[in-house]
C-alpha positions in Angstrom: 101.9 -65.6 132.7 99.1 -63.5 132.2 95.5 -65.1 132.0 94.6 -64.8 127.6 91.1 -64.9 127.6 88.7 -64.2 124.3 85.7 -62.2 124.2 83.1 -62.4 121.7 80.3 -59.9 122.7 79.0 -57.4 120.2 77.7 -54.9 122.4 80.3 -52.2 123.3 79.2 -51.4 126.5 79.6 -55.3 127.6 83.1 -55.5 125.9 84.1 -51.9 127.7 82.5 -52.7 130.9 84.7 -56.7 130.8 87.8 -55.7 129.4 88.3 -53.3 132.3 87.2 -55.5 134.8 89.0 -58.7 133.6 91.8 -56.0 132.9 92.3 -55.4 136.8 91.9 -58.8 137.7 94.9 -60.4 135.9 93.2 -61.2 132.3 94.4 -59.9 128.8 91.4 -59.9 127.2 91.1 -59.8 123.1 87.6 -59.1 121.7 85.4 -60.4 119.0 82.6 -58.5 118.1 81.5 -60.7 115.4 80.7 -64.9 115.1 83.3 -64.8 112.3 85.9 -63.4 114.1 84.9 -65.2 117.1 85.6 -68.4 115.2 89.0 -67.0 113.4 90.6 -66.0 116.7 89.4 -69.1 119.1 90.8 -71.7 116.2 94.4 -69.8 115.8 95.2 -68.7 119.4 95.4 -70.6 122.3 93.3 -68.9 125.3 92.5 -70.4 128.8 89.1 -69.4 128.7 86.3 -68.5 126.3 83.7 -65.9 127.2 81.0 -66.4 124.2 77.6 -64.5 123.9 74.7 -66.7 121.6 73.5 -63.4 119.3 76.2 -62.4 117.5 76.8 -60.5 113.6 76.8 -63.0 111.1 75.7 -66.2 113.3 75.4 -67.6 117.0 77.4 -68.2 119.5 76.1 -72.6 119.4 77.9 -72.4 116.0 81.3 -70.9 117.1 81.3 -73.5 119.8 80.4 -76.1 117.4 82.7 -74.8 114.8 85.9 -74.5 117.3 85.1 -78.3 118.8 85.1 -79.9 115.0 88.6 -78.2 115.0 89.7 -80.1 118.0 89.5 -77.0 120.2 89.0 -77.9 124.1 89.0 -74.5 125.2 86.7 -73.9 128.2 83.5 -72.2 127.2 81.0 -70.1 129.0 78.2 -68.5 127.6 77.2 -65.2 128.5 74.0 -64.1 127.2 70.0 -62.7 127.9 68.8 -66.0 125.8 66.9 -67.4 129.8 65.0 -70.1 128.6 65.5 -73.4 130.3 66.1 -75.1 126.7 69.0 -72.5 126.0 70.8 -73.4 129.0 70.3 -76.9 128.5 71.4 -76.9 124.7 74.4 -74.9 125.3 75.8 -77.2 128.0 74.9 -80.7 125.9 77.1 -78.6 123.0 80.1 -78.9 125.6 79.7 -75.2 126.9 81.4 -75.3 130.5 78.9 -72.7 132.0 76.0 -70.8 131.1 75.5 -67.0 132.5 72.3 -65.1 131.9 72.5 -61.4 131.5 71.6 -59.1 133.6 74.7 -60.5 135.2 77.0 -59.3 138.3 80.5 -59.2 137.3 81.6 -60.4 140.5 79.7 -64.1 139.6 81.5 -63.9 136.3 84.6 -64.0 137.8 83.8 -66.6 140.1 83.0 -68.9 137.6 85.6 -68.1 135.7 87.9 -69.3 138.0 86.0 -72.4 139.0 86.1 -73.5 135.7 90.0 -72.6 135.0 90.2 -74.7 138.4 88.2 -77.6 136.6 89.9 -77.5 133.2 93.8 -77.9 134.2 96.3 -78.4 137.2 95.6 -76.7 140.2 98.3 -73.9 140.4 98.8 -72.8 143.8 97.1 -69.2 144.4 100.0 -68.0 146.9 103.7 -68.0 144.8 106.8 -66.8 146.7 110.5 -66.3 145.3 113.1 -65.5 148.6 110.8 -63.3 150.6 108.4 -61.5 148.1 104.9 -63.0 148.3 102.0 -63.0 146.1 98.4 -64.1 146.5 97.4 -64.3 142.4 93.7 -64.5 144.1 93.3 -62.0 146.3 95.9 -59.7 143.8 98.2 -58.9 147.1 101.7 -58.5 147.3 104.2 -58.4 150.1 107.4 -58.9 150.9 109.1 -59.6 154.0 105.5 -59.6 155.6 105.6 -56.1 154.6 102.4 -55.5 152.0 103.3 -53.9 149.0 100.4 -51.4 147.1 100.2 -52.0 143.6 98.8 -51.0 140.5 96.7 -53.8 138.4 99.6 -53.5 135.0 102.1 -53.8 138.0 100.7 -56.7 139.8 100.0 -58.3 136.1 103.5 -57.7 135.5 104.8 -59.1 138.9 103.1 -61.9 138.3 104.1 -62.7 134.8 107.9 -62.2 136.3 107.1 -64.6 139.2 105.3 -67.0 136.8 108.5 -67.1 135.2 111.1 -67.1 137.7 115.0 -67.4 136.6 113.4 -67.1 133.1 114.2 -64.1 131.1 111.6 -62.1 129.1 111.9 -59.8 126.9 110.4 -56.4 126.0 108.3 -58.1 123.3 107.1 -60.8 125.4 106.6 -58.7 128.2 104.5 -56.3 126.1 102.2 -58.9 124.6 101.5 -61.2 127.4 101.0 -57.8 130.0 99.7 -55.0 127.4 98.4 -57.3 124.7 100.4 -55.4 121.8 103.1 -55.8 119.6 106.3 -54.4 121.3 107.2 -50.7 119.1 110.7 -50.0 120.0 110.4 -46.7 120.0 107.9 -47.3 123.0 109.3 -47.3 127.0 106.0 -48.5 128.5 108.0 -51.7 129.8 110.4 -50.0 131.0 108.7 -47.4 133.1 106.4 -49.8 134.3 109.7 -52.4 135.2 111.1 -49.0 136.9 107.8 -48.6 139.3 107.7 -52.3 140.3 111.3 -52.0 141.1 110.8 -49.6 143.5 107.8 -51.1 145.0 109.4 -54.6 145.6 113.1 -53.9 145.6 113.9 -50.4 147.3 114.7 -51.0 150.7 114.8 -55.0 150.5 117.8 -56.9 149.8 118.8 -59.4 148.0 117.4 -57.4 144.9 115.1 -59.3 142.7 114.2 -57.6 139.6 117.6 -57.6 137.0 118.4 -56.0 133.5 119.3 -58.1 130.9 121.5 -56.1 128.6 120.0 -55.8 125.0 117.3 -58.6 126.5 114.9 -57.7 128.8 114.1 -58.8 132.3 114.4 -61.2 134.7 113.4 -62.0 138.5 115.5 -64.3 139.9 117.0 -64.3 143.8 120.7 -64.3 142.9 123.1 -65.7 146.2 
């Protein structure tokens, strides 16, 4: 399954400039752009990681911390913000923030910590997952199979990974379309479908046994059937 991880940043050029990024990198983003929301969303969803900026509309980022771990809410924490001083960084680490990032920042440390704290907050999952002989490495977002590498687009290795995730498992459109596109599922829509098509023919033209398999009136599922 896809990474869920929630935003609350006001400034649009931050939120465009990290949706895209964590976008390519495996992450469904969603976005608050205001403390409110940013308290609303973090207490009724369950995310794997919280990116949380201090200067926010209508309050600061301490108090949507505060206010999400008086709810019982564990979610890992890291603040992004251009609050520098020394005392910030402390007081947002006593207040059970998991990391502290100053802006001007390089998106490539984001990520890094990022994944060293989803690496501190829960099981290790292994980075390389195989099913018969397709290969991925969820780190270094490669994919191959039968030692042959496989060129991908970042929805399609999202969604190969979400099938892999879930081997023998079946998903449907709906489920598919939230956890990969972060939308409800419109059935007049065929962006699953196309985009099940395309990794098709990346990881199962040529190869045999085939992997990928309709579900009629279902969905999908990837499975190596004998």
């Amino acid at each position: 399954m896809c990474m869920r991880v929630l935003l609350v940043e006001d400034d649009a050029n931050t939120v465009r400039f990290l949706r895209q990024g964590l976008a390519e990198h495996g992450f469904v983003p969603d976005v608050a752009d205001t403390f409110a929301l940013g308290v609303r969303l973090g207490k009724e969803r369950d995310y794997e990681l919280i990116v949380l900026d201090v200067m926010l509309p209508g309050g600061e980022g301490w108090n949507v911390l505060r206010e999400l771990r008086h709810a019982g809410k564990q979610t890992p924490v890291i603040f992004l913000t251009a609050r520098d001083a020394i005392g910030d960084r402390v007081h947002g680490l006593e207040m059970g923030a998991d990391d502290y990032l100053v802006k001007p920042f390089a998106f490539s440390e984001l990520l890094a910590r990022m994944r060293t704290v989803l690496r501190r907050s829960g099981p290790r999952q292994p980075d390389v997952l195989c099913v018969a002989d397709l290969e991925i490495d969820l780190a270094r977002l490669r994919a191959s199979r039968g030692g042959r590498r496989i060129a991908l687009r970042p929805k399609e290795f999202a969604l190969l990974s979400l099938f892999v995730r879930r081997a023998g498992e079946v998903l449907s459109r709906t489920f598919i379309a939230e956890q990969v596109w972060d939308m409800n599922f419109d059935s007049d829509s065929n962006v699953v479908d196309v985009h099940v098509r395309r990794l098709r023919m990346a990881i199962d033209h040529g190869f045999e046994p085939k992997l990928i398999h309709t579900v009629v009136g279902v969905g999908y599922v990837l499975e190596h059937r004998a």
